[in-house]
C-alpha positions in Angstrom: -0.7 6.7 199.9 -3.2 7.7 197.2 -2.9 6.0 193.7 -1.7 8.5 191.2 -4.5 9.3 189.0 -2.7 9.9 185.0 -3.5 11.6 181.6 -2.2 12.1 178.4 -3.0 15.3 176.2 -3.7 14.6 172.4 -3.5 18.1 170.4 -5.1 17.3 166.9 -4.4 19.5 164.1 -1.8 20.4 161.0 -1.6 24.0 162.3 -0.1 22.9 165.3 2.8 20.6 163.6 3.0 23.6 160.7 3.9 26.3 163.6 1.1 28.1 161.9 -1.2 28.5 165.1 0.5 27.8 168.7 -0.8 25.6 171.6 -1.7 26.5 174.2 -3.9 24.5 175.5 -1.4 22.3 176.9 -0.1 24.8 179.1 -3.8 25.1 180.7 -4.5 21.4 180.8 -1.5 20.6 182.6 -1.8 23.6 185.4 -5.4 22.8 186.0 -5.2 18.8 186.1 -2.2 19.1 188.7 -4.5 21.6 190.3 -7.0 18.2 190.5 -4.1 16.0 191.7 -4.2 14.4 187.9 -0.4 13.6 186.6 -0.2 14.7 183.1 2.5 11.9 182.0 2.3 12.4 178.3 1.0 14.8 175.4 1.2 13.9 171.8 0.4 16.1 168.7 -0.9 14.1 165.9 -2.0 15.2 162.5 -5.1 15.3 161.0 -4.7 12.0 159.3 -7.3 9.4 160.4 -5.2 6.4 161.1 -2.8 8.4 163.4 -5.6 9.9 165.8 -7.0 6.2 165.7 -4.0 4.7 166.9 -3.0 7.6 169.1 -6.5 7.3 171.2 -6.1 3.6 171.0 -2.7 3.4 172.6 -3.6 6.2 175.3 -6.5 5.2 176.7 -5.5 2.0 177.7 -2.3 3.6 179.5 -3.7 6.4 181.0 -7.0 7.0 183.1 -8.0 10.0 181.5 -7.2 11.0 177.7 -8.1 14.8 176.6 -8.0 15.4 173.0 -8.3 19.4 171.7 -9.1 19.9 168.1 -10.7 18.7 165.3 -14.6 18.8 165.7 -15.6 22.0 164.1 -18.0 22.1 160.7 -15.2 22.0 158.2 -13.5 18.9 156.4 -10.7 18.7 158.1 -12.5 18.4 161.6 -12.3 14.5 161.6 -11.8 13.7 165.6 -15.2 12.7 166.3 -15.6 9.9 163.6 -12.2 9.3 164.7 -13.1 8.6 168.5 -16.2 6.7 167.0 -13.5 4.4 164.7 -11.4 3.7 167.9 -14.0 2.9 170.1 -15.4 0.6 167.4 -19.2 2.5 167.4 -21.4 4.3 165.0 -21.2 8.1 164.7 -24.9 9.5 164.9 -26.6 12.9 164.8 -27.2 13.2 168.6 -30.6 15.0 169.0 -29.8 16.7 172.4 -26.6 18.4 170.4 -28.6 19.3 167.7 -31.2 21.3 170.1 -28.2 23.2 171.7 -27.0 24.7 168.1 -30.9 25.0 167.1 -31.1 27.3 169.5 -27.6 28.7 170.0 -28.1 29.7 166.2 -32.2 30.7 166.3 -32.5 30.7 163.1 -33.0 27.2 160.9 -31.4 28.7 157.7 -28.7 29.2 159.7 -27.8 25.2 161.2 -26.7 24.1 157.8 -25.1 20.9 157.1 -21.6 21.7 158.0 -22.5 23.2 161.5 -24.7 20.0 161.8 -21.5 18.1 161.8 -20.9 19.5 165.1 -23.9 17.5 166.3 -22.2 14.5 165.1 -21.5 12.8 168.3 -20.0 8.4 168.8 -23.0 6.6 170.2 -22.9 6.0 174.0 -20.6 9.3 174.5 -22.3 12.0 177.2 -22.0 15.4 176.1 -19.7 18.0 177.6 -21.4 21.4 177.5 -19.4 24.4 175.8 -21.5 27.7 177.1 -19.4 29.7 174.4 -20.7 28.8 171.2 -23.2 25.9 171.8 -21.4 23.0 170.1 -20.5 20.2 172.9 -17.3 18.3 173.3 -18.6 14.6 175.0 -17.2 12.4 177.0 -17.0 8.7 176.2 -15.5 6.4 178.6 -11.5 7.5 179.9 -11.8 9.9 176.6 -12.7 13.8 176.6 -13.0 15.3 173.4 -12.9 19.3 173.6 -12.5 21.9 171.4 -9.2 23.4 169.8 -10.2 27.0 170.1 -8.4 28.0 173.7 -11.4 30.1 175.2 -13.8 27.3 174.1 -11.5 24.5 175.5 -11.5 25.8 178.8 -14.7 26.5 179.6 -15.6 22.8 178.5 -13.2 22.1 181.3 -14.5 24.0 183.3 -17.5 21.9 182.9 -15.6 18.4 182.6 -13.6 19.1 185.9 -16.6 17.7 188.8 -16.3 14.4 186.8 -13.2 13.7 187.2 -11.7 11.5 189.7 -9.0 13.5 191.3 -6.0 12.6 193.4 -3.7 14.2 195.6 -3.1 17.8 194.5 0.5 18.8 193.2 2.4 20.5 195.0 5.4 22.7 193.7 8.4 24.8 195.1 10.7 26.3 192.7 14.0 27.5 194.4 15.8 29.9 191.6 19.4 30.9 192.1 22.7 32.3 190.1 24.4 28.7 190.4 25.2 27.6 187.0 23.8 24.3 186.3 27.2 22.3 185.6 28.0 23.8 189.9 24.9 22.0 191.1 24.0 19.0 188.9 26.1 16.4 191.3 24.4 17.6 194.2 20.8 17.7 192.2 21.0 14.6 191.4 22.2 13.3 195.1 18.7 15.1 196.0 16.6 13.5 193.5 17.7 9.7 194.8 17.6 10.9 198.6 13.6 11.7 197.6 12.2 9.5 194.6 8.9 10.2 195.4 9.7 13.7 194.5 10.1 15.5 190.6 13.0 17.4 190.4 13.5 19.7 187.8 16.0 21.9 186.7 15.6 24.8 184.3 17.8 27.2 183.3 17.3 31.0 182.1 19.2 33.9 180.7 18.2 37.3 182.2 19.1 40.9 183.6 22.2 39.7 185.3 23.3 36.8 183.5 22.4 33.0 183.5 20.5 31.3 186.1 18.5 28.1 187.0 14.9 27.5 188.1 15.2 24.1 190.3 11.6 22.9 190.7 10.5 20.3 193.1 6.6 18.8 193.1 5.3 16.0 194.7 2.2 15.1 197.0 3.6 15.2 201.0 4.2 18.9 201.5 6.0 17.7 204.6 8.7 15.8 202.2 8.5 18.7 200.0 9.9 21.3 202.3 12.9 19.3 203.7 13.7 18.4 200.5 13.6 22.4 200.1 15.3 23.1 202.5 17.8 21.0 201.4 18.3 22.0 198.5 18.9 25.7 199.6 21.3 24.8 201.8 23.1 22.9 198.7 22.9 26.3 197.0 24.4 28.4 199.5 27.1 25.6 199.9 28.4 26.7 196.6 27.8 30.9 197.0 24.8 30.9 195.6 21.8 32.7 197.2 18.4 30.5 196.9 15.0 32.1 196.5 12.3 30.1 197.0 8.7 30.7 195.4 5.3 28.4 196.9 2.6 27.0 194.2 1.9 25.5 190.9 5.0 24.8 188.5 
């Protein structure tokens, strides 16, 4: 069996842990790693308070084998990620010259790259830049660590770029079997499921819509053989107690 390749999600910024500005950029990171066959076991979101990112990359990149951190490296004061990276990696922070070309000529004008937007330039020595064909200003990559932009539309296309570096493992799979059962009906037999196929994640998520409540039961895992009995299964447990099963193929 393939090794399962892991990552953990950093989401840098007050706004976030305010409510004022909502992420979603956790939502993207985690369909398109599983996409990649990449395990997103963790996602943290720290404040803009230097000792907590350093800790916070610190403590994840030895854990996981890929860390993605979104926020934090735009031209105001408050955009302290990147000398944050530098602190935890123990290296200088330096004016990368290849960065500094992209905004020269993103901007086209020299009046223009001031000193704050120069801070986007601002890159830890040894990192390799991640390109952002939005608005010029790269994210980098150094070591197990990707730094990308907060902005959502920004963030993804540095993906976008990021993704044919990445080590991938077997893609996710996912089958999510919804039905009318209330949860307290079906959590015995869920959880006989779950310990007849540990390999498996089995989740189970309940709703409230046009006809009442109901639960989203969603299995992922790796062997699309083991996926479907366990299924099947499953379906069968839901008919067992008059419910009627319908089953929906992809990512979850």
């Amino acid at each position: 069996m393939d090794p399962v390749v892991t990552a953990c999600v950093l989401i840098i910024g007050n706004e976030i842990l305010s409510g004022r500005t909502q992420d979603t950029n956790l939502a993207f990171l985690g369909r398109s790693l599983g996409e990649l066959g990449i395990r997103v076991r963790e996602a943290r979101v720290v404040p803009d308070i230097a000792e907590e990112i350093v800790a916070a990359v610190n403590a994840c990149r030895a854990r996981y084998d890929y860390v993605f951190t979104t926020g934090g490296i735009g031209p105001t004061h408050d955009d302290i990620t990147s000398e944050c990276i530098a602190r935890a990696f123990g290296v200088p922070l330096e004016r990368n010259p290849e960065a500094v070309r992209r905004l020269d000529a993103h901007y086209g004008d020299p009046a223009k790259l001031n000193e704050a937007r120069l801070r986007m330039a601002a890159i830890p020595s040894g990192a390799t830049l991640v390109d952002n064909p939005i608005s010029a200003a790269p994210g980098y990559q150094i070591d197990n660590v990707f730094v990308l932009a907060g902005v959502p539309s920004i963030m993804q296309a540095m993906f976008e770029q990021l993704a044919p570096r990445l080590k991938s493992g077997p893609p996710v799979l996912a089958r999510t079997v919804s039905c009318r059962v209330p949860e307290g009906t079906i959590a015995e037999g869920l959880g006989a499921l779950q310990q007849r196929y540990p390999a498996l994640d089995i989740g189970s998520y309940p709703y409230f819509g046009v006809g009442g409540f109901g639960v989203s039961l969603v299995l992922r895992g790796t062997d699309e053989a083991e996926l479907e009995r366990a299924t099947g299964e499953l379906c069968a447990l839901v008919r067992s107690l008059g419910g009627e099963p319908t089953v929906t193929v992809g990512q979850a």
